[in-house]
PAZAPA-4460 file (N, C-alpha, C; in steps of 0.05 Angstrom, whole numbers, plus 32768, in hexadecimal, padded with zeros to 4 digits):
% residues 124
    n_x    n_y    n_z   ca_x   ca_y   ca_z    c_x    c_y    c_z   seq   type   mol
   79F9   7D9A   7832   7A07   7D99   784B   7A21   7DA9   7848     1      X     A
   7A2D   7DA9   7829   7A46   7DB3   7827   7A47   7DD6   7831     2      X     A
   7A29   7DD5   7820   7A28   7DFC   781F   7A20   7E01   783E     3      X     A
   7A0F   7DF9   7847   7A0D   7DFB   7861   7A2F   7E02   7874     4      X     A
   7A3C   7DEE   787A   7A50   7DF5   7880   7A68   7E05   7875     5      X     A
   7A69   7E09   785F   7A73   7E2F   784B   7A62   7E43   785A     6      X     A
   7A47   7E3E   7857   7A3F   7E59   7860   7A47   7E5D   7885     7      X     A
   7A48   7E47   7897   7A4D   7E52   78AE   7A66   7E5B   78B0     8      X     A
   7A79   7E4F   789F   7A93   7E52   78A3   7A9A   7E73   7894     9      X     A
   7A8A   7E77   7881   7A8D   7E92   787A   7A84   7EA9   7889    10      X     A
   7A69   7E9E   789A   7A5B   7EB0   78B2   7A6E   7EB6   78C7    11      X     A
   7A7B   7E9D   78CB   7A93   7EA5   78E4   7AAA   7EB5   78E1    12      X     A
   7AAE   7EB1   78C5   7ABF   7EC8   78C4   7ABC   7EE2   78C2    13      X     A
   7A9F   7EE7   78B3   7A99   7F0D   78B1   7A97   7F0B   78D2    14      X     A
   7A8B   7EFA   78E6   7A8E   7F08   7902   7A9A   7F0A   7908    15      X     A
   7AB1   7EFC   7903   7ACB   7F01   790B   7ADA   7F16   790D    16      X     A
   7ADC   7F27   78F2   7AE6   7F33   78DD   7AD0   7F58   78F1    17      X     A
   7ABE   7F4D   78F1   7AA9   7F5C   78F9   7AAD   7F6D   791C    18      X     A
   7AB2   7F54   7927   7AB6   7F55   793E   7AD3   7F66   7948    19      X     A
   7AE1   7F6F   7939   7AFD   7F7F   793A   7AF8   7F97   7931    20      X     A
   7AE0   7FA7   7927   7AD8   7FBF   792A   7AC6   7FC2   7935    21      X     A
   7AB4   7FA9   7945   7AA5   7FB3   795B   7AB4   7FC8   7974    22      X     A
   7AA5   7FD3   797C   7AB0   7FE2   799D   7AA5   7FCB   79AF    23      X     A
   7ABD   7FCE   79CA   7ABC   7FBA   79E4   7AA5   7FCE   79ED    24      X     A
   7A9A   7FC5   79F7   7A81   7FD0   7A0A   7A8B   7FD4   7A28    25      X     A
   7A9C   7FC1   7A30   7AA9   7FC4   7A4B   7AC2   7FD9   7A4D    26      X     A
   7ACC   7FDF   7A2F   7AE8   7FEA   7A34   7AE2   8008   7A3B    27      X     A
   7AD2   8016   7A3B   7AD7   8034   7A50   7ACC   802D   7A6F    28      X     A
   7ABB   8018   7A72   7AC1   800E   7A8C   7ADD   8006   7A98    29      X     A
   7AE3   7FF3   7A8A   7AFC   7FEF   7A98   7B16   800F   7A97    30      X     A
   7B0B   8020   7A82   7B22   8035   7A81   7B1A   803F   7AA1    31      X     A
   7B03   8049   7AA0   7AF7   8056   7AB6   7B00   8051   7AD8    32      X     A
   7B02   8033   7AD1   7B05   8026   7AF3   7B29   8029   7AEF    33      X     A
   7B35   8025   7AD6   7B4E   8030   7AE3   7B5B   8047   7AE3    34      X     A
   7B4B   8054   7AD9   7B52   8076   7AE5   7B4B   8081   7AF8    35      X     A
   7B30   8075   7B06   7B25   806A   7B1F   7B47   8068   7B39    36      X     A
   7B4B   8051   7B35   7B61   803A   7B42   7B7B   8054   7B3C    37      X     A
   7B7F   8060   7B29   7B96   806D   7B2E   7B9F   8083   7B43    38      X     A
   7B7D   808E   7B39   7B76   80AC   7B4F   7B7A   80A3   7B65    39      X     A
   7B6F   8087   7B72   7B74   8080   7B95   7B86   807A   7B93    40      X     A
   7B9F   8072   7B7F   7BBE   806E   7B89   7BCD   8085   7B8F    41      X     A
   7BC2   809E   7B7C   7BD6   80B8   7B83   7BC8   80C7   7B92    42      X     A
   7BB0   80C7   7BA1   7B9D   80CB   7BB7   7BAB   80C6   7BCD    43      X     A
   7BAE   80A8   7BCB   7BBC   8097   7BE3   7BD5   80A2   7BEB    44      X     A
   7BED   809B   7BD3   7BFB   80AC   7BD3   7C04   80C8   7BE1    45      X     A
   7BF6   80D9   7BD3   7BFF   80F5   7BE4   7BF2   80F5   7BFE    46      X     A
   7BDF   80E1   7C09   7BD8   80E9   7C23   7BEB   80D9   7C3B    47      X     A
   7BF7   80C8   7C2F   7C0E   80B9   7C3F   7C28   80D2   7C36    48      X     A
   7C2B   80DD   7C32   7C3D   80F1   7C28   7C38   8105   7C3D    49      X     A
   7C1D   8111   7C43   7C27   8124   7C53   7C1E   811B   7C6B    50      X     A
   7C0E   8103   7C72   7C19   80FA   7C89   7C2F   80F6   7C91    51      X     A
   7C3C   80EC   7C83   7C61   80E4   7C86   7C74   8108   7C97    52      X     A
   7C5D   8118   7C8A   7C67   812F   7C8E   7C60   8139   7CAD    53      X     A
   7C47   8142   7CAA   7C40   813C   7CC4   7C47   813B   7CDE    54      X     A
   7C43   811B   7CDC   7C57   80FE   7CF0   7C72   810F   7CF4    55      X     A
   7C8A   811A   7CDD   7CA0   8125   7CDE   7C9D   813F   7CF1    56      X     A
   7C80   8150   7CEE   7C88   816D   7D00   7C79   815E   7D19    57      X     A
   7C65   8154   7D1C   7C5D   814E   7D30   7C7D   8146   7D4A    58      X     A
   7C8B   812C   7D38   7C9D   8122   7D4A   7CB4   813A   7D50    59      X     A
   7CB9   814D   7D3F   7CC9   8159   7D46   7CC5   8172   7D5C    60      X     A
   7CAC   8174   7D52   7CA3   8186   7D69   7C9C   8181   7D90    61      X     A
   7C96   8163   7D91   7C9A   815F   7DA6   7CBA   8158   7DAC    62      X     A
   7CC3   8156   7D9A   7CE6   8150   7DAD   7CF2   8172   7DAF    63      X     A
   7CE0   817D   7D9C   7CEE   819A   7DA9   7CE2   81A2   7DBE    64      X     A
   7CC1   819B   7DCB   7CBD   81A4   7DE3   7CC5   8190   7DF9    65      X     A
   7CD4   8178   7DF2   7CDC   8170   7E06   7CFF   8178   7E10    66      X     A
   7D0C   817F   7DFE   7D24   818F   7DFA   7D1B   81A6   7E0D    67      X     A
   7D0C   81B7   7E02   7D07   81CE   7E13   7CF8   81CC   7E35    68      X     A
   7CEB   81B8   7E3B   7CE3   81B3   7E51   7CF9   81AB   7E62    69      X     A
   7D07   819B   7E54   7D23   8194   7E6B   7D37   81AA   7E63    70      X     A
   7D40   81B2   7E54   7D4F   81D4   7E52   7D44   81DD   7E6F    71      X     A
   7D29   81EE   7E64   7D1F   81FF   7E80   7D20   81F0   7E96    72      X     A
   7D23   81DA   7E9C   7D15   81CA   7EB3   7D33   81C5   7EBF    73      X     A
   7D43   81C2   7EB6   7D5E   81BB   7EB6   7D5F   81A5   7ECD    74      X     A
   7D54   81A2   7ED9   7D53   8185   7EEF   7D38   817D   7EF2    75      X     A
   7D2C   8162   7F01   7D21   815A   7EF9   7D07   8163   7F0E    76      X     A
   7CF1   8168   7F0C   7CD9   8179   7F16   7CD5   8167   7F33    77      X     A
   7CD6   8177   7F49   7CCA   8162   7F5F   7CAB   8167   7F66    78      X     A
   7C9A   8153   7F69   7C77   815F   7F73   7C78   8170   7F90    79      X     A
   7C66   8181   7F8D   7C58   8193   7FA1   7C5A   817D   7FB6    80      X     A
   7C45   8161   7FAE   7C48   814A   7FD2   7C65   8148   7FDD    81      X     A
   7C7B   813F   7FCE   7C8B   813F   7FCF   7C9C   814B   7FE6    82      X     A
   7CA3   8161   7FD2   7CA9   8181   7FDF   7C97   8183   7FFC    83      X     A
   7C82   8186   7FFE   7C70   8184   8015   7C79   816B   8032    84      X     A
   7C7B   8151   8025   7C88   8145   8036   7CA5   8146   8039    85      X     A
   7CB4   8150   802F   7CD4   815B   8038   7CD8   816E   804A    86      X     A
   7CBB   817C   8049   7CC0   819C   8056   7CB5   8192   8072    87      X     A
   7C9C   817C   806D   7C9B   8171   808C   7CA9   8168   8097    88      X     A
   7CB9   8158   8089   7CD4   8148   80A7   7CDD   8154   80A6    89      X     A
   7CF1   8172   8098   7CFB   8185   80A4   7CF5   8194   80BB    90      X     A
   7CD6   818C   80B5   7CCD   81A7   80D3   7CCE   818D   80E9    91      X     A
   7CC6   8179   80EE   7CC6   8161   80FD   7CE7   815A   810C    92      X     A
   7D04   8171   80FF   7D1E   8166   80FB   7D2A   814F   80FA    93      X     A
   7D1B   814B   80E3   7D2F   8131   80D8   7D48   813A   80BE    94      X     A
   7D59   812B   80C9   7D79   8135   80B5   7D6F   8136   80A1    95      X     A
   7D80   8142   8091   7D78   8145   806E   7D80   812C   8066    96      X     A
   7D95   811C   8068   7DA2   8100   8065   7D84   80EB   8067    97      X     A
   7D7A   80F0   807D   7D63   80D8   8081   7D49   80E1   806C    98      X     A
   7D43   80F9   8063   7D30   810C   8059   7D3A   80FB   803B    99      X     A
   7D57   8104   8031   7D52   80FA   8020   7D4F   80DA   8019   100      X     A
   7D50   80C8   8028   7D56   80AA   801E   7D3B   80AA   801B   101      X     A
   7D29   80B4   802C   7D0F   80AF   8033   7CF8   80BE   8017   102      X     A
   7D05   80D6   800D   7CFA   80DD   7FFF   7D01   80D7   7FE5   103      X     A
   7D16   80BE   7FDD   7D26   80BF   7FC2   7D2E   80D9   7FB0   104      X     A
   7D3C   80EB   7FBF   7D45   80FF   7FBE   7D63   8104   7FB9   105      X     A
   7D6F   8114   7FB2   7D8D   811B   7FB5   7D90   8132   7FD4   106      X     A
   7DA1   812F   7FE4   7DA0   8142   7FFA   7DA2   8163   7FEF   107      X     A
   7DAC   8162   7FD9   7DAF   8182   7FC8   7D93   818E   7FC7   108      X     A
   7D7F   8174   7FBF   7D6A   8178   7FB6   7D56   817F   7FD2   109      X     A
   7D58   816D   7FE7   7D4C   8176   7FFA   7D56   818E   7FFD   110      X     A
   7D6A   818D   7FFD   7D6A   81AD   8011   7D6A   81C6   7FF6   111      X     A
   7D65   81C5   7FE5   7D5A   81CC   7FD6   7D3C   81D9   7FE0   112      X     A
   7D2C   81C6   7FE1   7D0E   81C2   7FE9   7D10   81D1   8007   113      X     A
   7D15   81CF   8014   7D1D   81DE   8036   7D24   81F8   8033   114      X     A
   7D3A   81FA   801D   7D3A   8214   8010   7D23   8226   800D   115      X     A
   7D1A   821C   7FF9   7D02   8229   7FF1   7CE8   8230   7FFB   116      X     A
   7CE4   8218   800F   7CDB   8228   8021   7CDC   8236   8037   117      X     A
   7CF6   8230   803C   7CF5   8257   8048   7CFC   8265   8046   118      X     A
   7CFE   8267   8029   7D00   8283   8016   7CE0   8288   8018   119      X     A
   7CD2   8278   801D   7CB5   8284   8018   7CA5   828F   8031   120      X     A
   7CBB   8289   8045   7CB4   829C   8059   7CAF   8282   807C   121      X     A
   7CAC   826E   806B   7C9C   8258   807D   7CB4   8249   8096   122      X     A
   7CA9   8244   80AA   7CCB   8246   80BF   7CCD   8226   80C4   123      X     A
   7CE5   8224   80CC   7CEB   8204   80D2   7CE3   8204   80ED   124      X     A
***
C-alpha cells in the first residue's frame, strides 16, 4: 500500500514537472482573438476620428452658406403670394398703412413691393 502511494505521488510530480513544458493549446487562440479585439479598437477609432472631422466641415459649411445667404439676401425674402396679395390691395386702393398690418409687413417693405411692380411695367 506504501509503494502504491510513492509511486502516485511520484507520478504527480513528473506531470507536474511535465506539464510546464507542455504548450497551451488555447494560447495562439487567445493571442489571435486579441489581436483580433485590438484591430476593431484602432478601426473604431480612426473611423470616429474622421467622422469627428467630417461632422466639423459639414457644420462649417452650412454656417458659411447660411452667412452667405443672409449677406446676399440682406433682408428677409418675401413669397411671390405675398407680394401678389400687396400688389392687389394696392390696385383695390387700400393705404399702404392698412396693406401693411394686414400683410405683416413693414410699410418700407410694402412699398417696396408696389415699387417693383411698376418698375415692371404693371399699373396701379
Amino acid at each position: 500500500m506504501g509503494s502504491i502511494i510513492i509511486s502516485l505521488v511520484v507520478l504527480a510530480a513528473i506531470l507536474l514537472i511535465l506539464s510546464f513544458f507542455l504548450k497551451d493549446p488555447y494560447k495562439e487562440l487567445r493571442e489571435e482573438i486579441d489581436q483580433v479585439t485590438i484591430q476593431q479598437i484602432q478601426d473604431l477609432y480612426q473611423i470616429k476620428k474622421k467622422l469627428k472631422v467630417l461632422e466639423e466641415e459639414l457644420l462649417v459649411n452650412d454656417s458659411m452658406l447660411e452667412r452667405q445667404s443672409t449677406f446676399n439676401s440682406g433682408k428677409k425674402q418675401i413669397h411671390d403670394i405675398i407680394k401678389n396679395q400687396v400688389w392687389s390691395l394696392a390696385q383695390q386702393g387700400m393705404d399702404i398703412n392698412q396693406i401693411a398690418k394686414q400683410s405683416s409687413l413693414t410699410t418700407q417693405e410694402v412699398q417696396e413691393i408696389i415699387n417693383e411692380f411698376v418698375d415692371k411695367g404693371q399699373i396701379v
